[in-house]
ROMARBA-645733 format. One record per residue: residue in one letter; x, y, z of N, C-alpha, C in turn. Coordinates in pm, whole numbers, plus 50000, padded with zeros to 5 digits. Atoms other than C-alpha are relative to their C-alpha. Layout:
BEGIN
> a; X; Y; Z; X; Y; Z; X; Y; Z;
...
***
This chain:
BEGIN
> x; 50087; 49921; 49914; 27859; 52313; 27762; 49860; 49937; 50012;
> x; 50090; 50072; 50041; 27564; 52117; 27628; 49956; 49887; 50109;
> x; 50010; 50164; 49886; 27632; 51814; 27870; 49994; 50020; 50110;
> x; 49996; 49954; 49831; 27695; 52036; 28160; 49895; 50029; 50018;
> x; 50165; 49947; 50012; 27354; 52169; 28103; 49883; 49878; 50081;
> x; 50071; 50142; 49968; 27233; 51818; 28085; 49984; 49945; 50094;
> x; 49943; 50053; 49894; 27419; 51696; 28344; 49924; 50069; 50138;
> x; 50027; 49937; 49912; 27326; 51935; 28605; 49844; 50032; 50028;
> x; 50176; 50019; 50030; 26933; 51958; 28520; 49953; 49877; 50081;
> x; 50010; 50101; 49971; 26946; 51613; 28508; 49988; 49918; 50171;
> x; 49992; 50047; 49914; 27066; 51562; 28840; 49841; 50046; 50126;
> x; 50080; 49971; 49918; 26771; 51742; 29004; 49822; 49897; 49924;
> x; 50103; 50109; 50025; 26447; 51477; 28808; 50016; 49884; 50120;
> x; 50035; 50145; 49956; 26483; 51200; 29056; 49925; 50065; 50155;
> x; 50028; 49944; 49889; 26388; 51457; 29352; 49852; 50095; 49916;
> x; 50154; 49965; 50045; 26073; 51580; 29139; 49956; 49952; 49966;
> x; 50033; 50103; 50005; 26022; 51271; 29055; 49899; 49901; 50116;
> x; 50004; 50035; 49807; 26004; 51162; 29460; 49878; 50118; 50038;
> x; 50112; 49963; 49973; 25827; 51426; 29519; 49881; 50012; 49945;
> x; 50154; 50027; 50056; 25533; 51408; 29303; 49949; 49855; 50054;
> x; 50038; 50101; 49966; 25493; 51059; 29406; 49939; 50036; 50123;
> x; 50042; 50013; 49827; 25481; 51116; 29797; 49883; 50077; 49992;
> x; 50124; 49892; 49978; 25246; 51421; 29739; 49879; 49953; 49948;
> x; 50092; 50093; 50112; 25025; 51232; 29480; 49967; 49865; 50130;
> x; 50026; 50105; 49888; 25017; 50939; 29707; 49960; 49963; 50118;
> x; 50080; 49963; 49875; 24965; 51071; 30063; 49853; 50041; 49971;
> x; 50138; 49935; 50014; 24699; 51316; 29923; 49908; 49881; 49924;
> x; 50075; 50092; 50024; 24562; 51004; 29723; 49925; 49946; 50118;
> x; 50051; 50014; 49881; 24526; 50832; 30060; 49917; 50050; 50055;
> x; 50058; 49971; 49954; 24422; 51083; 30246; 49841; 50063; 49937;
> x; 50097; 49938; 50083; 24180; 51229; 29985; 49824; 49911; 50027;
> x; 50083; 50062; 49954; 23966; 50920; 30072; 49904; 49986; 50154;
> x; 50102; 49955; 49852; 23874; 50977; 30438; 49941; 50105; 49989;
> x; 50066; 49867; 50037; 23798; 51311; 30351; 49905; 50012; 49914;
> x; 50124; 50013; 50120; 23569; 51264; 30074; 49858; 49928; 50068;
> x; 50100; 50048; 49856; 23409; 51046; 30361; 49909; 50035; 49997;
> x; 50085; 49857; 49902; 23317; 51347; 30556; 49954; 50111; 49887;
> x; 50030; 49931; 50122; 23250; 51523; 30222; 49877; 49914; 50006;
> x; 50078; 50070; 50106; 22964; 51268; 30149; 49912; 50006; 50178;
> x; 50046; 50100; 49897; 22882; 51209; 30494; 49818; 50066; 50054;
> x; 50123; 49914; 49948; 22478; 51263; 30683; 50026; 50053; 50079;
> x; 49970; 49900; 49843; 22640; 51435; 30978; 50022; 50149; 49936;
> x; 49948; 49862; 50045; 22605; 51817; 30887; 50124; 50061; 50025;
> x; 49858; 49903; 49917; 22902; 51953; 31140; 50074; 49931; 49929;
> x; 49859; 50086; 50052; 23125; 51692; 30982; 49954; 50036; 49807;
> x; 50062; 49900; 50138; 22980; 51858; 30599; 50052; 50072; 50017;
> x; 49936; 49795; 50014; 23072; 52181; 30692; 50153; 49985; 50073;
> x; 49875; 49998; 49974; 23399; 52110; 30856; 50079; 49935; 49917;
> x; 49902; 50030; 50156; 23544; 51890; 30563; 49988; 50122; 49879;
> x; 50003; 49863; 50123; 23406; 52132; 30295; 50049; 50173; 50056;
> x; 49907; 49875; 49953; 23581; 52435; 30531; 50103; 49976; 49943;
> x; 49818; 50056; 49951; 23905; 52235; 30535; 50030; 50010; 49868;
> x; 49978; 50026; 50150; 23886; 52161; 30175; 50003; 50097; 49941;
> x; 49966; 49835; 50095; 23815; 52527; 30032; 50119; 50070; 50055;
> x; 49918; 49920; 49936; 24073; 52624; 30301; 50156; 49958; 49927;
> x; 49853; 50056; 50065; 24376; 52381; 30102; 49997; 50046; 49852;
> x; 50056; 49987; 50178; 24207; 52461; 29740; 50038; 50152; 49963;
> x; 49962; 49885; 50039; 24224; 52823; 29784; 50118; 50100; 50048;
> x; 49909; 49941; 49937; 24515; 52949; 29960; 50140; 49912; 49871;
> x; 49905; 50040; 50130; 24818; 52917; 29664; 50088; 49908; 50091;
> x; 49879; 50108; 50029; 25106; 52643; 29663; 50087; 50043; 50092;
> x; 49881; 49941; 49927; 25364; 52862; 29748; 49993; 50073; 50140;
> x; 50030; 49948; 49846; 25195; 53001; 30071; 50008; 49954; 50107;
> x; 50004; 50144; 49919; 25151; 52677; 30212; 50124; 49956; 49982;
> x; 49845; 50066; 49983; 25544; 52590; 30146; 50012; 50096; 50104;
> x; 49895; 49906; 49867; 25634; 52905; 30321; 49922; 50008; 50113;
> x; 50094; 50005; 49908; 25374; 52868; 30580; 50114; 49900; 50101;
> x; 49985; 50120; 49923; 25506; 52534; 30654; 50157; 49991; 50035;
> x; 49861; 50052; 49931; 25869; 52536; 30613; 50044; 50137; 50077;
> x; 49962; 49869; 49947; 25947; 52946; 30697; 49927; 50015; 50163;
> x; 50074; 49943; 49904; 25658; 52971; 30983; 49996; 49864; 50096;
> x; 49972; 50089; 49886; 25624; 52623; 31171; 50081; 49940; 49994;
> x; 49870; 50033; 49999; 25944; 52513; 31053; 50132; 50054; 50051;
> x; 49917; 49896; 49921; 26120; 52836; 31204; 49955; 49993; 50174;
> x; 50030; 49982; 49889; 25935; 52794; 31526; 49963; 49936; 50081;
> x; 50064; 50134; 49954; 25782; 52463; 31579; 50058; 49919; 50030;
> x; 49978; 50107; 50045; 25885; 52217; 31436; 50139; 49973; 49912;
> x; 49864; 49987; 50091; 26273; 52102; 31279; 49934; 49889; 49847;
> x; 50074; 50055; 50144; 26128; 52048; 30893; 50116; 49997; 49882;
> x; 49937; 50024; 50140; 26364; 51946; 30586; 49901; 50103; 49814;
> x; 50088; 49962; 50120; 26269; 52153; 30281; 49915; 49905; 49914;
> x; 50048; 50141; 50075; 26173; 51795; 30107; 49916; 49983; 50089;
> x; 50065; 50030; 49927; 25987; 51712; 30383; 49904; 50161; 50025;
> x; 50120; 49950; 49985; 25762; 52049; 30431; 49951; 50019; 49864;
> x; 50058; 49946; 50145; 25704; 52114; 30037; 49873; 49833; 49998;
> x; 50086; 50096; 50037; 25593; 51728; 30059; 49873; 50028; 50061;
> x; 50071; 50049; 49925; 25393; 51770; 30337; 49909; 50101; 49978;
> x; 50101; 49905; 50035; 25222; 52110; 30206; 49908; 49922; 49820;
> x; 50038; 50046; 50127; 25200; 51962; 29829; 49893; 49899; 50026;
> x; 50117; 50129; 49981; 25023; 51649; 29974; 49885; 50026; 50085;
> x; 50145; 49931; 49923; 24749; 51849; 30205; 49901; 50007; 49865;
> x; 50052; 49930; 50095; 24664; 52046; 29906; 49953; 49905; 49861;
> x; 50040; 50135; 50066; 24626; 51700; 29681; 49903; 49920; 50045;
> x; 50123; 50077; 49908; 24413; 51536; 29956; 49866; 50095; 49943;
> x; 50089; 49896; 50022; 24202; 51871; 29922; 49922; 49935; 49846;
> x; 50043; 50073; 50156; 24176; 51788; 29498; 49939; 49887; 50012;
> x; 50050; 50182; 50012; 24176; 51414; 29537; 49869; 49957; 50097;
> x; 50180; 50037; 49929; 23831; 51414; 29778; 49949; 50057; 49917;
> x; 50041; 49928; 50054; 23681; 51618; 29537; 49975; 49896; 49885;
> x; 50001; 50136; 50097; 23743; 51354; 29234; 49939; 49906; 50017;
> x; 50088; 50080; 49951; 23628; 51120; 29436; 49875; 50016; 50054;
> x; 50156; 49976; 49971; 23332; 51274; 29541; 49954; 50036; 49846;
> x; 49992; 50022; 50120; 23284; 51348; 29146; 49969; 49857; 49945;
> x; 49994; 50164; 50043; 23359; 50973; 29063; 49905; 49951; 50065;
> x; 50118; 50078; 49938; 23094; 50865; 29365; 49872; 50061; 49962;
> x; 50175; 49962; 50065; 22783; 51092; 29235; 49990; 49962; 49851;
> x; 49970; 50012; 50086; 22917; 50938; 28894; 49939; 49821; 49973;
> x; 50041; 50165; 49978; 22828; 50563; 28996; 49834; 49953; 50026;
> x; 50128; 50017; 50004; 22472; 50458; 28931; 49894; 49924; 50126;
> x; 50059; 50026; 49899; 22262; 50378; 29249; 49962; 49876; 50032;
> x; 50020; 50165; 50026; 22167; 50044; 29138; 50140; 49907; 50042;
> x; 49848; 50081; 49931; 22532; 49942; 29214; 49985; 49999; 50145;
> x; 50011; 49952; 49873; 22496; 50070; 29561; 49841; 49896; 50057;
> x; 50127; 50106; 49964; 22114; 49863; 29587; 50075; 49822; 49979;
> x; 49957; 50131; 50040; 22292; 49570; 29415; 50110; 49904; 50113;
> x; 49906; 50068; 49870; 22581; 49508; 29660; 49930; 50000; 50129;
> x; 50076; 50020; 49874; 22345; 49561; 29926; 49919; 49873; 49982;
> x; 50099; 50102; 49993; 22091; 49324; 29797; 50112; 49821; 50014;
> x; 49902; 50127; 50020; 22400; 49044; 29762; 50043; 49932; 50191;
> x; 49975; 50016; 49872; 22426; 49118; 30149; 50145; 49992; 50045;
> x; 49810; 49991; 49952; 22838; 49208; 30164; 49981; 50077; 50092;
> x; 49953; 49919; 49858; 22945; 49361; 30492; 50076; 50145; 49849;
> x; 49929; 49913; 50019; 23072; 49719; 30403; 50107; 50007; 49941;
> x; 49845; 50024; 50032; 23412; 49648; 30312; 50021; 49977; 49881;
> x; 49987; 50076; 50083; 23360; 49386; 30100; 49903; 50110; 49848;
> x; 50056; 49906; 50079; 23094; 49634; 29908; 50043; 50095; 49918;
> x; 49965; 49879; 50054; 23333; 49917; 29841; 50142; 49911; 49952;
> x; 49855; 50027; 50064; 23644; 49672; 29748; 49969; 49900; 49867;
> x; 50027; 50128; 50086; 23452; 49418; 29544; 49891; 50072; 49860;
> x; 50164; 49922; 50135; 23148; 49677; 29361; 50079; 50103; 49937;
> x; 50026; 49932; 50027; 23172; 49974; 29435; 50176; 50095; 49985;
> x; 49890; 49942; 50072; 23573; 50088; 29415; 50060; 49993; 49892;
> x; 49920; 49968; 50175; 23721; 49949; 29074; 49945; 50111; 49927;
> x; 50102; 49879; 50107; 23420; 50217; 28922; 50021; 50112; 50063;
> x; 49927; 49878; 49982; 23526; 50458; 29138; 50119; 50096; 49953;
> x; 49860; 49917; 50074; 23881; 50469; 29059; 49961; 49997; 49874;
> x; 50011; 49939; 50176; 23764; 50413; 28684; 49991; 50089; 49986;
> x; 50059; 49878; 49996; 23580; 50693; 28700; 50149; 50160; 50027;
> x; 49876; 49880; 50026; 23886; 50927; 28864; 50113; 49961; 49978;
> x; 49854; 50018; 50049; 24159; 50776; 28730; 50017; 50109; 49929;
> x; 49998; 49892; 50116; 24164; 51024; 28400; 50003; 50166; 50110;
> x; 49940; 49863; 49934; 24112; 51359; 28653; 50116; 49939; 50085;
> x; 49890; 49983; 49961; 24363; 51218; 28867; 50121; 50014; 49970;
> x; 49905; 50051; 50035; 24590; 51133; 28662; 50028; 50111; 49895;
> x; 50008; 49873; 50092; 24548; 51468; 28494; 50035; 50095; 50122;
> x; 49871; 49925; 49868; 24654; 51611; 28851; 50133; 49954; 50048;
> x; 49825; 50020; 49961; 24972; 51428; 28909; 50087; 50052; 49904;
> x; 49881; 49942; 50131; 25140; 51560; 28580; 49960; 50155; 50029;
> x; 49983; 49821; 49979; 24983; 51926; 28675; 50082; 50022; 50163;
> x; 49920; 50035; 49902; 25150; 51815; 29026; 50170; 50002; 50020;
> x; 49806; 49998; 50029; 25504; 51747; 28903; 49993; 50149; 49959;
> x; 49959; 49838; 50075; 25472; 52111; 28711; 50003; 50068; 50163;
> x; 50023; 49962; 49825; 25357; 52228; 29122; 50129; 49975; 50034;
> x; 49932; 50010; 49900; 25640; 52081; 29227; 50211; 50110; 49955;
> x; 49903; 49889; 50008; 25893; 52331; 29109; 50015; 50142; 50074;
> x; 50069; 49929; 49964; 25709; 52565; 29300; 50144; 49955; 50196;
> x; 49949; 50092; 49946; 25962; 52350; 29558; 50135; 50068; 50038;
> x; 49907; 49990; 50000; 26230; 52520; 29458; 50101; 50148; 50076;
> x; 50013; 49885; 49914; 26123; 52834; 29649; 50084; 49983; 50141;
> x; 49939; 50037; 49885; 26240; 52662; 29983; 50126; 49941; 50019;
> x; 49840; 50067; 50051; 26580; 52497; 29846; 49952; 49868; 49962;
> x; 50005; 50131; 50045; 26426; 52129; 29730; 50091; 50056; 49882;
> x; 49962; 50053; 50075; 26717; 52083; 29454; 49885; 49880; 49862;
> x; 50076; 50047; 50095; 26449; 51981; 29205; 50043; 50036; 49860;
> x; 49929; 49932; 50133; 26478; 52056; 28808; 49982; 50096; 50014;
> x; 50015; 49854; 50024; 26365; 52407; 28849; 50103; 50115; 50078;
> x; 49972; 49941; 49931; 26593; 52487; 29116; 50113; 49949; 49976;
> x; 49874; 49985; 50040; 26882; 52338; 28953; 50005; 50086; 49866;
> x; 49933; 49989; 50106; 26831; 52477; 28648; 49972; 50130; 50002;
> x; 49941; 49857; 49969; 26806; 52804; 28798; 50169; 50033; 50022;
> x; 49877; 49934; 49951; 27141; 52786; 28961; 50091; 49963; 49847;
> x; 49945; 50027; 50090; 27252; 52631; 28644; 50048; 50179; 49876;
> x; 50025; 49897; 50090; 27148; 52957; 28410; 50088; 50076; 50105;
> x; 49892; 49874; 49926; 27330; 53170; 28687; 50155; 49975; 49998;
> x; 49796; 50033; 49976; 27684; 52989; 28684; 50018; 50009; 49847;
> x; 49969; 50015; 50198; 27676; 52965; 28240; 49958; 50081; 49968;
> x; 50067; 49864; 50134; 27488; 53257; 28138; 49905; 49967; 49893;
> x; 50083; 50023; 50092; 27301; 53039; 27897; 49800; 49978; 50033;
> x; 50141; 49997; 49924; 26931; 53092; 28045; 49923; 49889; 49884;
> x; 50118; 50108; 50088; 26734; 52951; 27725; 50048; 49866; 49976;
> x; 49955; 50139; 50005; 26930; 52683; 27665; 49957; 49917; 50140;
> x; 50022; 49980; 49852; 26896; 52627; 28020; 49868; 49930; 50026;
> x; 50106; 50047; 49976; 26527; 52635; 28084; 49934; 49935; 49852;
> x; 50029; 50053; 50115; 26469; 52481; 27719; 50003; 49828; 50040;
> x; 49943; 50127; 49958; 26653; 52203; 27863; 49891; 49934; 50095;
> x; 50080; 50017; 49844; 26427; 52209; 28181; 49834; 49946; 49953;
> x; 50148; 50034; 50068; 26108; 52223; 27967; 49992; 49857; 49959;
> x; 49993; 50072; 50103; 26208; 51948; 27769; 50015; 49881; 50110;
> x; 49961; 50142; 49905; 26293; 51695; 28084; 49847; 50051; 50073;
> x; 50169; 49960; 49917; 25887; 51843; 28231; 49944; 49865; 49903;
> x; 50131; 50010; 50079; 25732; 51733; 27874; 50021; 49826; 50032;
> x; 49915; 50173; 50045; 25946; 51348; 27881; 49928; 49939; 50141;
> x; 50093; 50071; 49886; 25815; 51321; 28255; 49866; 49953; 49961;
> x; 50184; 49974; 50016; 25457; 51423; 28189; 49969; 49874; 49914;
> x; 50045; 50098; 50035; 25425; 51174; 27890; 50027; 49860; 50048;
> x; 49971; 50146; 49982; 25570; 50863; 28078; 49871; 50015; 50106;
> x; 50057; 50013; 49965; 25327; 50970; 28351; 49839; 49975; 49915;
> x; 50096; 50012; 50076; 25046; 50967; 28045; 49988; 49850; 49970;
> x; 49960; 50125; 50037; 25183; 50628; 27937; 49930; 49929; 50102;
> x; 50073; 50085; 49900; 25115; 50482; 28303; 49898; 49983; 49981;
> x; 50197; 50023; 49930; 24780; 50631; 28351; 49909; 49925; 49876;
> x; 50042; 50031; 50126; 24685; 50483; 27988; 49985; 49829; 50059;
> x; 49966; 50163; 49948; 24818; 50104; 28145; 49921; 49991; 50119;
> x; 50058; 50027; 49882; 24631; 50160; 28443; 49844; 50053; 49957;
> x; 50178; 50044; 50033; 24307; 50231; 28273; 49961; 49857; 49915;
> x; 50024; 50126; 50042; 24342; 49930; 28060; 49959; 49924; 50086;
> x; 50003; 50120; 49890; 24364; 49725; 28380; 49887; 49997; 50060;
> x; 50122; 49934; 49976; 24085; 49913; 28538; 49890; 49942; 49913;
> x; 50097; 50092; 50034; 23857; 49827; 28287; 49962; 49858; 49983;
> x; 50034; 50195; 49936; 23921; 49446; 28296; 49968; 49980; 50093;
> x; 50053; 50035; 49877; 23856; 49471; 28632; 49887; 50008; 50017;
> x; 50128; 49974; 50031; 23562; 49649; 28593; 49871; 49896; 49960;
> x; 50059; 50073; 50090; 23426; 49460; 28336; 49940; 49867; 50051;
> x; 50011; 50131; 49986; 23437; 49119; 28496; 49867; 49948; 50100;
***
């Protein structure tokens, strides 16, 4: 019974796996234009990112799945449960992830910002050569402290039918009867994620600071 447990759990990690990535990753992306207009001297473009942003921050998880797949997925738009949980999970990450990064940029000492100027780099070269490795230094640790509270989010997944671990190891506890065993099981394949994602972000600050450093 033990293995069926296993077995069947098991099969739903590579789809909460997937999705923490895409959501983590878009909202990484996008988190950066937005933090932009978060930072930016144009007031209207101030107050319309920091709308947008309290508007993804405070409206729950699960509102924004059923928003997206129940309400413009019933009427709009033809949406895959995988595809609207991603596409709500990764709004609501962009939202976080400008935030970090605006964090990480009032975090970076001004003299960096005079220094690459005084060197005379075009723009580009400023924020890929100065002033980003200290950025991400800086939010690596919160980010990387939201993708593992991200994967826990993404069970939240299982509301809309994503086949994730939470939503197999619901149907699991309903066909065996063994519930604790069950979600014991479920816990126990969360904690094994979470620390490999700890592991990474540990290898990717090492790297970070050599970069830094140099």
């Amino acid at each position: 019974m033990m293995l069926e447990i296993l077995q069947s759990i098991a099969s739903g990690i590579p789809l909460s796996i997937a999705l923490t990535i895409v959501a983590f990753v878009s909202g990484a992306v996008l988190g950066m234009p937005l933090c932009g207009m978060r930072a930016s001297n144009a007031q209207p473009v101030r107050v319309l990112s920091g709308a947008l942003v309290l508007t993804l921050r405070s409206i729950p998880p699960i509102v924004w799945l059923f928003f997206i797949f129940f309400g413009l997925g019933a009427d709009f738009i033809q949406i895959s449960p995988f595809e609207a949980a991603a596409l709500g999970l990764g709004l609501i990450t962009a939202a976080n992830m400008a935030e970090i990064y605006r964090g990480a940029l009032t975090a970076i000492h001004p003299g960096q910002w005079e220094a690459a100027a005084a060197l005379n780099l075009p723009p580009l070269y400023r924020f890929v050569d100065v002033i980003g490795p200290q950025l991400f230094r800086i939010a690596l640790p919160s980010g990387a402290t939201y993708a593992i509270g991200l994967l826990k989010d993404t069970a939240i997944a299982s509301t809309i039918g994503v086949p994730e671990i939470a939503f197999e190891a619901y149907h699991t506890s309903q066909r065996t009867f063994h519930s604790l065993d069950v979600y014991a099981v479920a816990g126990l394949f969360y904690i094994l994620i979470s620390l490999s994602l700890a592991a990474l972000t540990r290898w990717a600050d090492v790297k970070l600071r050599a970069r830094v450093a140099r």
